[in-house]
C-alpha positions as CSV (number, residue, x, y, z in Angstrom):
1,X,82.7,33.0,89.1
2,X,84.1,31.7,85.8
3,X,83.9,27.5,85.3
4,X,87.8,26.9,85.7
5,X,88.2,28.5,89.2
6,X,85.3,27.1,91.0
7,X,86.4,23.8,89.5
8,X,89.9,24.7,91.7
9,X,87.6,25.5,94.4
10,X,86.0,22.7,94.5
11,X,88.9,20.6,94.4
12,X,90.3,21.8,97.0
13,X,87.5,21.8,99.4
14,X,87.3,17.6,98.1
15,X,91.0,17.7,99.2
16,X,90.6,19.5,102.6
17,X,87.9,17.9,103.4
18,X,89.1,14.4,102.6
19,X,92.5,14.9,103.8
20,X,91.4,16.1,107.3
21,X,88.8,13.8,107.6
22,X,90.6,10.6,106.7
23,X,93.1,11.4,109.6
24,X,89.7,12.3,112.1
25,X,88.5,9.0,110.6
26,X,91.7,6.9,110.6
27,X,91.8,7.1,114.9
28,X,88.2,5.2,114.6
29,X,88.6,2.8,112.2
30,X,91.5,0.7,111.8
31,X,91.5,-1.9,108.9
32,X,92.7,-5.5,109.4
33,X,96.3,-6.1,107.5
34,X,95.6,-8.0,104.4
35,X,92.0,-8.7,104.8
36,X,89.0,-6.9,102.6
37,X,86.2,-6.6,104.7
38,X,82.8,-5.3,103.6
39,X,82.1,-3.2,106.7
40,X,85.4,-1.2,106.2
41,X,85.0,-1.1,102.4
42,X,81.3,0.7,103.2
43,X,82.9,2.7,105.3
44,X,85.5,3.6,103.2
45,X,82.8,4.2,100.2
46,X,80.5,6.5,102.8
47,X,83.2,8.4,103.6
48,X,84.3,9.1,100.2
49,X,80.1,10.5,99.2
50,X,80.3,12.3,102.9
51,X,83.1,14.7,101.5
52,X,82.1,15.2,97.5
53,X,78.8,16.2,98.7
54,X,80.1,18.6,101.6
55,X,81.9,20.0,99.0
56,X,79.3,20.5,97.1
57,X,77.3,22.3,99.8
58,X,79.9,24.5,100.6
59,X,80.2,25.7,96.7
60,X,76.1,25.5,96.5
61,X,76.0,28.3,100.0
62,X,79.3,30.0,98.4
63,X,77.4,30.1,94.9
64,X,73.9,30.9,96.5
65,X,72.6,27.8,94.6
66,X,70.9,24.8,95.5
67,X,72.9,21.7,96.0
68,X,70.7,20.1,92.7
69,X,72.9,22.1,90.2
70,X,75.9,20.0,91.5
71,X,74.3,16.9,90.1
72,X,72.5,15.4,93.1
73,X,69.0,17.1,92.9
74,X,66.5,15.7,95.6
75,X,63.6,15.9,92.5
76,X,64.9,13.0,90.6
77,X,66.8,11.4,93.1
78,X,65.8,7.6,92.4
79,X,63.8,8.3,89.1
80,X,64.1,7.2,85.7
81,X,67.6,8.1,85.2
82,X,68.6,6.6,88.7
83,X,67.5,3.0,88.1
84,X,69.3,3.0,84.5
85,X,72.5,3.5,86.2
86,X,71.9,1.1,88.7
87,X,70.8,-1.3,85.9
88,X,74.0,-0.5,83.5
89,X,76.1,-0.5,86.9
90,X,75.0,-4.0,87.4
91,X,75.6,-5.3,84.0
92,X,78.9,-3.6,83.7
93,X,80.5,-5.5,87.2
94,X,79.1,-8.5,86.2
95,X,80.2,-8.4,82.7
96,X,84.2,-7.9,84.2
97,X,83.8,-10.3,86.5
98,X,82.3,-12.9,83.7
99,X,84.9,-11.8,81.6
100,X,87.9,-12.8,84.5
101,X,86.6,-16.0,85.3
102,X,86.0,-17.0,81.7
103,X,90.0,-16.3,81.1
104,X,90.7,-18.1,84.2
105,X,91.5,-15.3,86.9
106,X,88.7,-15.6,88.8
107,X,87.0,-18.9,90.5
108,X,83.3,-18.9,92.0
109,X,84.8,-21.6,94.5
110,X,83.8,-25.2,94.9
111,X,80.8,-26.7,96.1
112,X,81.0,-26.7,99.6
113,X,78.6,-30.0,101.0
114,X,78.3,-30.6,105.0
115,X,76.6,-33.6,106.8
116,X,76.9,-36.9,106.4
């Protein structure tokens, strides 16, 4: 199968499957109005891995390939390359957030002291 249509395929498996899902999943969870919470942000995030990597097992069985040549091989799962990204992940957020609060948009809060 040439590069361009299983690129279509897969796109519309992500959008199937997210589409149908997120309704399945929207008469479970219910967000608060105006409040971002952690548990429905995870959820949210979960969700969004759940249906890019069904997608890629459905093209891996179409394709008679393993689910690895889709970019998530089990081999190197949390190897070399693995902690790199979670190393230049967590310099990148914490460079934008320095970067906010250093042109005043963002505040770490005030010291918050209790007791007497």
């Amino acid at each position: 199968m040439r590069g361009g249509w299983r690129l279509l395929i897969y796109a519309a498996f992500v959008a199937g499957l997210g589409f149908g899902g997120g309704l399945v999943l929207r008469q479970f969870v219910r967000p608060s109005h105006g409040v971002f919470s952690p548990g429905y942000m995870f959820i949210q995030e979960a969700f969004s891995f759940s249906v890019i990597f069904a997608a890629a097992v459905i093209m891996a069985q179409i394709e008679r390939q393993s689910v690895g040549v889709y970019g998530l091989p089990i081999r190197g799962a949390f190897g070399k390359l693995f902690w790199q990204g979670c190393l230049i992940g967590l310099v990148d957020v914490s460079a934008l957030v320095g970067l906010i609060a250093a042109l005043g948009g963002y505040s770490f809060g005030g010291l918050a002291v209790h007791g007497g």
